[in-house]
N, C-alpha and C positions, 0 to 999 in steps of 0.2 A: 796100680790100676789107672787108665786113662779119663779122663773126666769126659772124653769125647764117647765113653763108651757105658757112661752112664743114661738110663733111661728113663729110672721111676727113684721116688724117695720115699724110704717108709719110715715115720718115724713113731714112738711111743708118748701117749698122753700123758698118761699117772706118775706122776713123780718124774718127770722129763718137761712134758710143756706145762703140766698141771700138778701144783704142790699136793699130791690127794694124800701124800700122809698128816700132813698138815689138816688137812680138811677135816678127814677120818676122826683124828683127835679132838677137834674141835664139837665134833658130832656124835661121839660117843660121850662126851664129859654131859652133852645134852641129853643123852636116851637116859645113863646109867641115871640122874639124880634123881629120879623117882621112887628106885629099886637098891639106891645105895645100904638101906637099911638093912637090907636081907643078904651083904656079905661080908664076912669077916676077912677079906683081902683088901689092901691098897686099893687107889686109883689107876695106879702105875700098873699093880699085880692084874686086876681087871681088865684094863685094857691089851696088858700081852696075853690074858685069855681070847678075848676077844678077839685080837688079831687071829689069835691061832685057830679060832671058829671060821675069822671069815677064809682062812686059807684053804682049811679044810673042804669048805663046802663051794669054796669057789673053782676050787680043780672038781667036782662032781659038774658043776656048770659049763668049765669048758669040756668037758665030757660028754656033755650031749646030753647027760643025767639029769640034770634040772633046769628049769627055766631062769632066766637073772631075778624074776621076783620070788620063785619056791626060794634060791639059795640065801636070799636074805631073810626067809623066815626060816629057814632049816640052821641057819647059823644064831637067829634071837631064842628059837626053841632048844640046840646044844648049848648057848652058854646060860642060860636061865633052866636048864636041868628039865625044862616042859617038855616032853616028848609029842604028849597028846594034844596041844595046844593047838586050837582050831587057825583054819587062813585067817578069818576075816580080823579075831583076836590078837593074831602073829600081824597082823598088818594095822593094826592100831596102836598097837607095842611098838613097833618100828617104825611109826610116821614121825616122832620128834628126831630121830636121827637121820632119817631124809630131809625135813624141814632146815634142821642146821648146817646139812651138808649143804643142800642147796645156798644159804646163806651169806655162805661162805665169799666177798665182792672179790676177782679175780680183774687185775688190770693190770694192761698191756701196758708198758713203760719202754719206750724204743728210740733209737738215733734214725732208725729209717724213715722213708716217706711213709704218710697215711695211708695214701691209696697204695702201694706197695704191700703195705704191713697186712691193711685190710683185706687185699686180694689172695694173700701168703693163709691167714686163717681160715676164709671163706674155702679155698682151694681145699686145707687138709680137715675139712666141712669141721672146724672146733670153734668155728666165731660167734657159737652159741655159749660158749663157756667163758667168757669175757664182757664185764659188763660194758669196759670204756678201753678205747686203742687211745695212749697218748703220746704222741709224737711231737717232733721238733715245730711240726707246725702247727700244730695247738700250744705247746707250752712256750714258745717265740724262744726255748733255749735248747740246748742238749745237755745228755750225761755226760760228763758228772758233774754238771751244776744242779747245786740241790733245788733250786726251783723246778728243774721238771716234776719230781718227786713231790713234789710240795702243792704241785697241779696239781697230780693224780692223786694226793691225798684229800684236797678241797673239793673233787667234784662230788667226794662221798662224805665229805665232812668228817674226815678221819684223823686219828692221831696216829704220828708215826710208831708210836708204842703199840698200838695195837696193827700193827701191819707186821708183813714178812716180805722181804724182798727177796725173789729169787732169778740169781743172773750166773753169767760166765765169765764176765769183766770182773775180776779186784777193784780196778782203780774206778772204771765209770758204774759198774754196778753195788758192790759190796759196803766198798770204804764210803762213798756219799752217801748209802742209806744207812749207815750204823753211826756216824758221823751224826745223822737226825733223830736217832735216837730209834731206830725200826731194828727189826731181828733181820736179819741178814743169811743167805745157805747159796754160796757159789758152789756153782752144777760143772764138775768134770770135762775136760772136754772128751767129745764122743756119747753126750748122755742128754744133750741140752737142743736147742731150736737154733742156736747158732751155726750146726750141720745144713740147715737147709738156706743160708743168708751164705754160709762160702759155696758149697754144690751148685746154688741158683747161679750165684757169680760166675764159675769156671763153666757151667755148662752154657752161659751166653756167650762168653769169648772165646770158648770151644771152636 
């Protein structure tokens, strides 16, 4: 295929530009401690329940069959066995796993220009899902010098133990963040944000 005959790019948020397994997990370990009393499974076992609720009820959503906020009380009602469980109840059950998810600080760690990076977000309208873009001209270095890392960890006051760094680079992304002691998950190529940094390239010199 020709790059000159490229027109549009569509790419996927969840687990592509946005760790949302990550997230999920994060936000379920928040909803279940209330309720952990009441089962005699794992955390691990619970949460591959869980998942398998939200799968369930989330193909009825893209279906047309529920709204985005019925499918997330029709999945806290299937895995808590509550059938008859009222909305406003179903949605006070499910507000501390919304709360966590939201939580969750997402930050951009990049070798490109700011304003490049920024307008790259804004464009595929996700720069709402990002608390901070940190780039070369903010941290006065690039990947893989662990200082840009070390930026983005100070703007939130974070320890690199409690982060996850997720890139397509080994050497500028993976190896400097595990090197600081952060969890580390290189993304495939053809699955990551790196598709729209070479497409953007080829179709200028197109």
């Amino acid at each position: 295929m020709k790059a000159s005959g490229i027109k549009a790019l569509l790419l996927d948020l969840d687990d592509t530009l946005f760790d949302d397994s990550h997230a999920t997990t994060q936000a379920f370990a928040a909803f279940i401690a209330p309720h952990a009393a009441r089962f005699a499974e794992s955390e691990t076992e619970l949460l591959r329940r869980w998942r398998a609720c939200v799968d369930r009820h989330w193909r009825r959503f893209e279906s047309g069959e529920l709204t985005i906020e019925q499918q997330r009380h029709e999945r806290l009602r299937d895995f808590l066995g509550l059938p008859q469980l009222a909305e406003e109840e179903a949605a006070q059950l499910f507000q501390p796993y919304m709360d966590a998810y939201r939580r969750l600080t997402r930050i951009i760690v990049s070798n490109g220009g700011a304003e490049q990076q920024r307008d790259k977000l804004a464009h595929l309208g996700i720069a709402h899902h990002f608390r901070h873009v940190v780039t070369v001209d903010e941290a006065g270095v690039a990947k893989p010098d662990q200082r840009m890392f070390l930026h983005a960890l100070a703007l939130e006051n974070l320890v690199p133990a409690a982060c996850l760094m997720v890139g397509d680079d080994p050497a500028r992304d993976i190896a400097p963040a595990r090197k600081l002691g952060m969890a580390a998950y290189q993304v495939s190529h053809g699955r990551h944000a790196i598709v729209f940094e070479q497409l953007s390239q080829k179709l200028q010199t197109a």
